[in-house]
N, C-alpha and C positions, 0 to 999 in steps of 0.2 A: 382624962377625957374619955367618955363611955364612948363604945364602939354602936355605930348605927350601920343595920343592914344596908348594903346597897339596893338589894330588890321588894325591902317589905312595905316602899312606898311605888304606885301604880303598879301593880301585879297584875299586869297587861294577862288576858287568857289566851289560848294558844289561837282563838280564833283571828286576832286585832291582829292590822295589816301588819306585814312584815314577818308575824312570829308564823302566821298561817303555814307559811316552807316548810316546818316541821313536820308536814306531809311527803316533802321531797327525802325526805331520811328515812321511811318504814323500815329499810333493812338495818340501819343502823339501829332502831329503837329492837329494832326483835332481837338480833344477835347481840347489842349491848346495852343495856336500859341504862347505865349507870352514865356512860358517856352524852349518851343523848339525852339525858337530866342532864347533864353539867352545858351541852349545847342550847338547850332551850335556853338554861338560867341565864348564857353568853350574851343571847340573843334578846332577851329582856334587858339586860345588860346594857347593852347598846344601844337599843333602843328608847331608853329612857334615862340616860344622862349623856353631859358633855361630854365628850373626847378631845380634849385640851394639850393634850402631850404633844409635842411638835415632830415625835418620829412618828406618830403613828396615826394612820387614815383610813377608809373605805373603800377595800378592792372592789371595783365593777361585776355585775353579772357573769360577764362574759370570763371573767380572770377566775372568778372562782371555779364556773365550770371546764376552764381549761385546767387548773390546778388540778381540780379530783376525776381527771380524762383519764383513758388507757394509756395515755402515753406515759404512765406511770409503769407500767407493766416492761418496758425496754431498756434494756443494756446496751451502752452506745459509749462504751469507751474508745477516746480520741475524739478525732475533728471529723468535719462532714467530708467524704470521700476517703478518709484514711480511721477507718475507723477496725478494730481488731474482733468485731464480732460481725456475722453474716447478719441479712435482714434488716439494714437500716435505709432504706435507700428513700422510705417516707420522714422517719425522722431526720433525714442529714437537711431536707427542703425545710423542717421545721425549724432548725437549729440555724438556715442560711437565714430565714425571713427573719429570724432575730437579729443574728451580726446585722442584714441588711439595714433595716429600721432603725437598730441603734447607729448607726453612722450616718441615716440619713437624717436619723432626729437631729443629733449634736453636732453632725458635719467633721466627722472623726475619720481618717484612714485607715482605721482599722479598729478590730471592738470584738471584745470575749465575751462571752454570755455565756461559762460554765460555772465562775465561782460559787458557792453552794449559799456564799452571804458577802456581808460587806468585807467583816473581817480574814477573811480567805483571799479577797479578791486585793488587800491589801499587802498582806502575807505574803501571794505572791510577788507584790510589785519590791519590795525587797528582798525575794531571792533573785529577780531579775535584775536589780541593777548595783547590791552590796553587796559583801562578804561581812558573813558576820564578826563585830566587832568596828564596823567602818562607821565615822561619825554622818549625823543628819539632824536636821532641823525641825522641830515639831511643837505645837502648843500642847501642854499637859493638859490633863483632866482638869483640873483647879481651875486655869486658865480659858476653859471653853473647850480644849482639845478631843480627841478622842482614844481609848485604852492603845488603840494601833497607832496611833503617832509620838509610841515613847513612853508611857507611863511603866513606871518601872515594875509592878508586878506582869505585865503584859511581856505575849514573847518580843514585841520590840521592843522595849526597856531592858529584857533580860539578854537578847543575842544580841542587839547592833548600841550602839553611843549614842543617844539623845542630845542634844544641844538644846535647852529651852530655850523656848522663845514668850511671850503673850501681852495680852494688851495692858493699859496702863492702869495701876490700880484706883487712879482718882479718879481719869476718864473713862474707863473700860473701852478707849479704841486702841486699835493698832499704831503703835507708832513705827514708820516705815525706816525713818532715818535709823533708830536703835536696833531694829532689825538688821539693817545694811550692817550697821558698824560689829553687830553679833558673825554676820557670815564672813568679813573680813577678818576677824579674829582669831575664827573658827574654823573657815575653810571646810566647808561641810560637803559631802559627797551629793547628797540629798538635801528639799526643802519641802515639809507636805503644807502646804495652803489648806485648811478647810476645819471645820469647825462646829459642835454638837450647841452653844451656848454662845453663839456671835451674831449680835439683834442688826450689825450693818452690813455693809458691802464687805468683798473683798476686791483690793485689788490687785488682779492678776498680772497686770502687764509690769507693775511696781516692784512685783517679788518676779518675775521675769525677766525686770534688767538686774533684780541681784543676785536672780541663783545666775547669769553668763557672765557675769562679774567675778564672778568667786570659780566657774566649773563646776556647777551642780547643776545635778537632775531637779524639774521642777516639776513636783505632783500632786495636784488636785485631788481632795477626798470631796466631791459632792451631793454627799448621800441626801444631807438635810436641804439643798436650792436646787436639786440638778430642773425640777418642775418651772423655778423661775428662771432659770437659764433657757429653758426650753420660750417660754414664754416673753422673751426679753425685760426682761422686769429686775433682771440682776447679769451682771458683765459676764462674759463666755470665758472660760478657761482654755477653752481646745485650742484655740489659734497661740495660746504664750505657753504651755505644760507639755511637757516630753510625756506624760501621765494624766490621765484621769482613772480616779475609779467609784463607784456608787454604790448604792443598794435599789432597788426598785420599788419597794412595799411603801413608801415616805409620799412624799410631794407626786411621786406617778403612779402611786394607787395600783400597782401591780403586785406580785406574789412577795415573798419573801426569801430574795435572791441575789446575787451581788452580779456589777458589770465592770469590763474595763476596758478604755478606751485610749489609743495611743499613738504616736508618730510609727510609720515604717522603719524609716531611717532611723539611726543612733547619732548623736547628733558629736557624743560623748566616746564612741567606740576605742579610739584609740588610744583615750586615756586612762578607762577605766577596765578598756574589756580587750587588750590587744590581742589575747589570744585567741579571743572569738568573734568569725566572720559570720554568726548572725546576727540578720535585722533585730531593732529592739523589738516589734513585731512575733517575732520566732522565738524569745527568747521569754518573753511575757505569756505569751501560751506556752512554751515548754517551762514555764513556773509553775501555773496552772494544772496541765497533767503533762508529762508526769507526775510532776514537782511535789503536787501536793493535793491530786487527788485521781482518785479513779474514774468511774461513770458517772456522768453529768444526769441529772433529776431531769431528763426528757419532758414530764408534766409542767413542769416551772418554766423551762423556756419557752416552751411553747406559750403559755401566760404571759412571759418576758413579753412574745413576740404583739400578744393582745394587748396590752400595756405602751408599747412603743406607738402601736398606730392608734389608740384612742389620745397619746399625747401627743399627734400629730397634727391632731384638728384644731379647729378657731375656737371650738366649743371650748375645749383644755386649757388653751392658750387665756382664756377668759375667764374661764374658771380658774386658775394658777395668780391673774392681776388681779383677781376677787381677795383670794388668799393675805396676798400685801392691805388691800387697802382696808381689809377686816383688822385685820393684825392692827396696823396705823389707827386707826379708831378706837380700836380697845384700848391702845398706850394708850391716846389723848382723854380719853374719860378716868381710868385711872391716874394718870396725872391729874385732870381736874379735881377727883377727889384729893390731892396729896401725898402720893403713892409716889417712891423712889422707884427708879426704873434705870436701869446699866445703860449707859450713853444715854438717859434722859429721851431714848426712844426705838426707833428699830425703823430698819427700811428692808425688813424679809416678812418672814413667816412666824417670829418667835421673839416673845421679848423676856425678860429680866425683872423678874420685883426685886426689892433691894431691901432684904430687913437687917442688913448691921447695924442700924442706928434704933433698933425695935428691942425688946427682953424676950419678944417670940423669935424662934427658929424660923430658918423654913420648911422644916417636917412636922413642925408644928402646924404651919399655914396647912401644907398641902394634906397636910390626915384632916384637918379640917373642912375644907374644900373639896375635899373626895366622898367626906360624911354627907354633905350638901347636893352630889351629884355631878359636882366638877372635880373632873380628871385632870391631875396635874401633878408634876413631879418637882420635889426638891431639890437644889443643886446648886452648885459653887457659883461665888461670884468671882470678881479678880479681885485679891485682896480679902478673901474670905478668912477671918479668924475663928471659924469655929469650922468643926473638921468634918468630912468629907458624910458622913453619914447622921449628920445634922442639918450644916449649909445653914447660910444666911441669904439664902436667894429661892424661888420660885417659878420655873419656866413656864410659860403659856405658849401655845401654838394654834393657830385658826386653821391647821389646812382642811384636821376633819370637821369642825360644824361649816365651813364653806363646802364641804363636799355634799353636806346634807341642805346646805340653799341658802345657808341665813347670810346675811348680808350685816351693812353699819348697822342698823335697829335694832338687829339681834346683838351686838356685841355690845351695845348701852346698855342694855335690862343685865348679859352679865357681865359688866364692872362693876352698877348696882348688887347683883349677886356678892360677888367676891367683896367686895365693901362691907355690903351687910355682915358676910361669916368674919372678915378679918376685926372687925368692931367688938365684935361679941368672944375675940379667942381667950377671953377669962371664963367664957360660959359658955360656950358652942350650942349648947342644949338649947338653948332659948332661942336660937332660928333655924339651924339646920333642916329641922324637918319641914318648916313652911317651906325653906329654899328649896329641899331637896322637891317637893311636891312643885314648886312652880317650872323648875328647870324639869321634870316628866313630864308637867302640861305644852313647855315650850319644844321638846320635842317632839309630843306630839303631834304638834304642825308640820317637821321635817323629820319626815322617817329616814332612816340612815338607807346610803344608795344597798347595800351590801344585804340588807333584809329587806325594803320596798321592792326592790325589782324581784324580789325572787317571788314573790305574794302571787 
């Protein structure tokens, strides 16, 4: 399969809306021309194919210029009022209006905003409540999971005892009863609910009567829903999880940072932690720093904190049930074409093509689909026979073209798209480039928020 550029179809000039910002970087292009070539290219980039992938979105205006603020310039190790270096007393109001927002976004009693990403912010939540070596519950990578819920090259597969768990390899749901009778078995310290490759619900309150069943911590990873949670469009974790923890850059369009959200109280203390009378609270930021890091990126929270109040509005909230019902659309047209799809559908942000029963891969699909202009990643199914860096699956995601406007109309032309390339994967040559050319016309219409607003 000949490789086709991504940029040598609509070679948008630096004048055309969006790329025009390239004004706002003169000192980058003086002091480094080579970086602001590879920027410009980014920004052409983006601006002229889909963004498909389901972790990744469109930071706002506002998030990017808090990202690249002075408040990159400060050292603020610890928390606000207890911090070990002089001159924070602006930052510590930056770092409160975070905690603040994130708790009043998700209605959480308490909420860190220092992890530097998701995986950090996971990191900690098992130095807070294991000892390394102590069993927990997680779906693997294969499964939908993620590398922090147990995969064994990961440090949690390598310091603490995985218990797999995932869904069913005929249905691709969860079954809740097999779950039960795995934590009865098992007796797991820990259970993390959440999922990189899971097109349904979870349900929380389900694995909340069975991590108090058994004596386990229950913790929510919502990096890829925490937007439809916000927006009620998918069930809340905070009121059943001793844990939540997130990334921000996904479904809330904010920087690329991790958060974690938690009960005060321990609910668990005496069993697991008698020798110590701190709150789970106390014990989740001293994972955090000291535990496992030093000075908190100032510039990112402060973004956090812009990210929290634009996902606080009805605009967000709308834009997030846009997300689902794009998503729900795109399944239904690819089904009408004949297209397998993991649970035969999705009620999130993300669904599942299913080519086990295909002689194509799914790196084949998605090198194809990427030649085209659509971004898309390959990836396990449950039940996947062919290994990890092949995959018989294909993941899609709506949050970023609903971040740039498109609605149902736009998700019919690309199933059509995707259709046309998967038709042709004996020959890709023979449409790619019309595809690629008509999906740069279609964004045309919707400039990505991330380069329109900056124009």
């Amino acid at each position: 399969m000949n490789q086709v550029s991504h940029v040598e179809v609509a070679q948008t000039d630096l004048t055309a809306p969006g790329l025009a910002t390239v004004g706002r970087y003169a000192n980058l292009k003086r002091t480094d021309p080579e970086i602001f070539r590879l920027l410009v290219e980014q920004m052409r980039f983006e601006a002229t194919t889909l963004k498909m992938i389901p972790s990744e979105n469109f930071a706002s205006l506002a998030v990017l210029e808090a990202t690249g603020s002075i408040f990159t310039n400060k050292y603020a190790e610890g928390y606000p009022e207890a911090r070990y270096y002089e001159g924070n007393e602006i930052v510590d109001r930056v770092e409160q209006l975070a905690i603040d927002r994130a708790k009043a976004l998700f209605g959480a009693e308490h909420a860190n905003v220092q992890p530097y990403s998701g995986s950090p912010a996971n990191q900690a939540v098992y130095r807070a409540l294991l000892k390394p070596g102590a069993k927990f519950m997680g779906m693997p990578v294969p499964a939908g999971g993620h590398l922090t819920h147990g995969w064994k090259v990961n440090f949690s597969g390598i310091d603490y005892h995985q218990i797999p768990y995932g869904p069913d390899p005929q249905t691709g749901l969860l079954d809740y009863d097999a779950i039960r009778d795995i934590a009865r078995r098992e007796r797991p310290q820990m259970i993390w609910v959440g999922a990189t490759a899971y097109p349904r619900i979870l349900e929380y309150d389900k694995f909340a009567e069975i991590a108090r069943e058994v004596d386990a911590y229950l913790v929510a990873d919502i990096a890829h829903i925490n937007g439809l949670i916000v927006a009620g469009v998918h069930p809340d974790p905070v009121p059943y999880c001793d844990v939540v923890t997130s990334t921000c850059h996904k479904l809330l369009r904010g920087p690329r940072a991790g958060f974690i959200l938690c009960k005060v109280e321990d609910r668990l203390r005496e069993k697991y932690h008698p020798d110590d009378n701190s709150t789970l609270a106390k014990r989740i930021d001293r994972a955090v720093f000291p535990g496992l890091q030093g000075g908190p990126h100032m510039n990112v929270i402060a973004a956090m904190a812009v990210a929290f109040k634009e996902a606080s509005t009805e605009q967000y909230r709308e834009y997030a049930r846009q997300v689902v019902r794009n998503c729900r659309r795109l399944a239904e047209c690819l089904l009408e074409r004949g297209y397998q799809l993991v649970t035969g559908g999705t009620d999130n942000h993300l669904l599942l093509l299913d080519f086990r029963n295909s002689p194509y891969t799914g790196k084949q699909v998605a090198k194809a689909l990427a030649q085209a202009g659509i971004i898309c990643n390959f990836n396990m199914v449950p039940g996947d026979p062919r290994k990890p860096f092949v995959t018989s699956g294909v993941r899609l995601g709506t949050p970023a073209v609903t971040s740039m406007g498109m609605k149902e109309p736009e998700m019919e032309l690309i199933a059509g798209w995707i259709d046309t390339v998967c038709r042709n994967l004996d020959d890709p040559e023979r449409v790619v480039h019309r595809v690629r050319q008509e999906v740069a016309e279609l964004c045309a219409q919707f400039p990505p928020p991330g380069l329109a607003l900056l124009s």
